[in-house]
Phi, psi and omega in degrees: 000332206256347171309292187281341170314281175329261209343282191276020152259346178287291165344300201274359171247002173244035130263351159298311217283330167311296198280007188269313180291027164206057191275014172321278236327320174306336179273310150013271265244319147351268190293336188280311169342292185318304190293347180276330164300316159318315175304302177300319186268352144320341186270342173313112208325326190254032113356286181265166186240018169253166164275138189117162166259150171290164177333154151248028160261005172262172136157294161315296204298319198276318169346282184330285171316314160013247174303332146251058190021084176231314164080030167286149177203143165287285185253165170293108207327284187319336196256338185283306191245182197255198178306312200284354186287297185291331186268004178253016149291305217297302255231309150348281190317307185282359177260007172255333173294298167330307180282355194255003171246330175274342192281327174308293172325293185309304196289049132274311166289337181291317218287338175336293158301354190237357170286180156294170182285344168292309176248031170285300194287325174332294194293289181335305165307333173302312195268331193100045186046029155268174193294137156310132175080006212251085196276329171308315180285306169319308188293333181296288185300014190249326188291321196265345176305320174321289200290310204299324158314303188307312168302343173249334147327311171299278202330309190295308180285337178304308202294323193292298199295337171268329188272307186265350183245349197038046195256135171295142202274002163304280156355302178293315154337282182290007165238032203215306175286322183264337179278331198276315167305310174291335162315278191298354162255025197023071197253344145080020175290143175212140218248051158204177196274331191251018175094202156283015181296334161348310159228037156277024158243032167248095206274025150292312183283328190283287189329302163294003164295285177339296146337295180276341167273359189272321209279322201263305158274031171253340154127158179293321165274001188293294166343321175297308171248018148300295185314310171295325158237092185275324179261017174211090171276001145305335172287327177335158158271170173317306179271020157285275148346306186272344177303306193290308207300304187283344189275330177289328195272302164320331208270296206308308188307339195267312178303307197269341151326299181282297192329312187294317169324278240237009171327325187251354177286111166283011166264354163236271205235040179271312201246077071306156175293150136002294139008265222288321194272316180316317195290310176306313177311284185330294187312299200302295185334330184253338200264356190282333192274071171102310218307293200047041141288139112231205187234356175215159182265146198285357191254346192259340191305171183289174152303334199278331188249053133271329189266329170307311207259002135272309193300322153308309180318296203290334150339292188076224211216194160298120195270180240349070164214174200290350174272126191261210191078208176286349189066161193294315170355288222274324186315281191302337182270340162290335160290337158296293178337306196291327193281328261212295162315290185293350190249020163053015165251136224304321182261169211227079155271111181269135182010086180036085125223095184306105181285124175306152164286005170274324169315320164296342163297304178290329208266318157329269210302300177330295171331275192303334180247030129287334177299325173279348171296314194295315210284350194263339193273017180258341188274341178277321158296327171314318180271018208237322197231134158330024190227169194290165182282311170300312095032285177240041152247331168304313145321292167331321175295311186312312192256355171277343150301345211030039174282343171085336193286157204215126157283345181100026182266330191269027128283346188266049178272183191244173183298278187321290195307305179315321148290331148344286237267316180305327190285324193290307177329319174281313178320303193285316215258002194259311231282323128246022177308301184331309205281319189305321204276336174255015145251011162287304178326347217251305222318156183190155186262141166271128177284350187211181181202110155349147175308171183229130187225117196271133158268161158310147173221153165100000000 
């Protein structure tokens, strides 16, 4: 009797205890539902603003792009879809900026629970010292952090665009609203053709853009504990600290990096005023880390701030926030790591804080296989479409970062390329939560340890 009794309780418990042990798997599985919903419902005749419903592989790809906020596009928004096509984009976006801050936040408390009680309280701190398991709050706060931004964000850009632009003031809303969602979930969809090159001298509109995607990527929990200890940034956590520190540091380098570079191109910020460039040099600098809006055109930089504006791309934002790539985290401790390594100590120190080697592990493995995510899906492109090499591999950056910036290569992709780029979009905005949550699951303590053997490096 006490036999079968197991047994049917072994039944009535492993399929919760299997999906908790892969709980990535839910975001998967999340985000390909959405773009497939998306997909279908961008195919409705009245979607579009030509006759017929679209393809449904551009119907797929801007889905896609949506939903993982990237904002890559096969046609042109404005001109391709109709009013109810933007509000089921509109409406896409936010629900992939949302979901990708709360299911980040949740697999963290879930993996929470399957730790020991040492990285239970991390991941709480991590998380913003909220309570385990304390699934409510996240999603109320995190919702409301959304709209309140969004909201005072449209106003502002609503205000601009009726007042400084002479856009009617129903209109001046709805680009006021739709710019505003799309900033901040740095999704970087835009209701013009040319992107913002449009006002690249209203350097009010580009700032409060700016603003809100720097505001969007740094992430909930970081925010959290800004709000909480707003005037003692020594308290901060760790991973508070290296977001904010290193995203400050990227902006400054980057700003003055693109100023140098490209000061003298008159075809990007050579014929603007002094002003006019500084704000832009600053717009490019936030915008590679995911958002992909811009204000100047990407096919005219120079080389060195295309290899610029990839080494950003590929980087990103903050992590459980709406901005992808590796996140700034895995950037900066790898750079400790380095540091850490050339100065012979034994240990990895972040602000009077000893980093485990197993995190120099994740942030490495994160690293390396994005990088081969990119180098493979660029030699299949190369070898699938006629354009330059330089061209789709920035694409390719472009899109497993899910940053949306373009050279002007993803309307001329071939179908297959175009489904790369759809597999990379996902890839970039699922691929690392996924990865993180299945080596914390693989980490286990060992009864024994192998001889120890040095290889040559170097």
């Amino acid at each position: 009797m006490a036999v079968s009794s197991l047994v049917m309780w072994r039944r009535r418990t492993r399929g919760p205890t299997l999906a908790l042990r892969h709980p990535a798997r839910y975001v998967l599985a999340a985000f390909v539902a959405a773009a497939l919903v998306g997909a279908v419902l961008l195919m409705i005749p009245a979607a579009s603003s030509g006759p017929g419903g679209a393809p449904p592989l551009t119907a797929l790809f801007t889905a896609t792009s949506a939903v993982c906020v990237t904002g890559l596009v096969v046609v042109d928004t404005p001109e391709y879809w109709s009013g109810l096509g933007e509000g089921i984009i509109l409406g896409l976006i936010q629900v992939g900026g949302f979901g990708i801050m709360t299911l980040s936040s949740l697999i963290v408390l879930t993996l929470a629970g399957r730790l020991g009680l040492r990285h239970r309280l991390i991941a709480a701190a991590e998380t913003g010292s909220l309570g385990l398991g304390d699934l409510r709050s996240i999603l109320v706060g995190v919702g409301r952090f959304s709209l309140v931004v969004e909201a005072v964000v449209a106003l502002a850009l609503g205000l601009r665009f009726w007042v400084n632009h002479d856009e009617p003031i129903g209109r001046a809303a709805y680009l006021g609203l739709f710019h505003a969602i799309s900033a901040f979930n740095n999704a970087g969809f835009a209701l013009f053709g040319d992107s913002l090159m449009g006002y690249q001298r209203d350097s009010v509109l580009l700032l409060v853009v700016a603003c809100t995607v720097i505001v969007g990527g740094l992430g909930f929990p970081v925010w959290v504990q800004i709000a909480r200890q707003p005037l003692r940034p020594g308290r901060w956590s760790l991973h508070a600290k290296l977001t904010v520190y290193t995203t400050l540091l990227l902006l400054t380098a980057g700003t003055a990096l693109i100023g140098w570079f490209e000061w003298t191109n008159t075809e990007t910020l050579g014929a603007l005023s002094i002003q006019d460039s500084s704000i832009n040099a600053f717009f490019h600098s936030v915008m590679p880390r995911t958002a992909g809006f811009n204000s100047i055109d990407i096919a005219s930089m120079r080389e060195p701030t295309r290899l610029l504006t990839e080494v950003f791309m590929f980087i990103g934002g903050g992590s459980a926030s709406t901005a992808g790539g590796i996140k700034v985290t895995t950037f900066a401790l790898l750079g400790w790591v380095m540091w850490a390594e050339l100065r012979g100590s034994p240990d990895t120190v972040v602000f009077h804080r000893r980093v485990p080697d197993t995190a120099h592990r994740q942030a490495l493995t994160v690293t390396l296989l994005a990088i081969g995510a990119i180098i493979a899906s660029t030699m299949f492109l190369v070898s699938t479409t006629q354009q330059s090499r330089r061209d789709l591999m920035f694409e390719a950056i472009s899109a497993f970062g899910t940053v949306g910036l373009s050279a002007g290569s993803t309307p001329l992709l071939s179908g297959p390329s175009q489904l790369l780029i759809v597999g990379l979009m996902v890839l970039g905005r699922v691929g690392p939560i996924t990865l993180f949550a299945a080596l914390v699951l693989r980490e286990r303590e060992r009864l024994y340890r192998y001889p120890e053997e040095r290889p040559i490096i170097g």
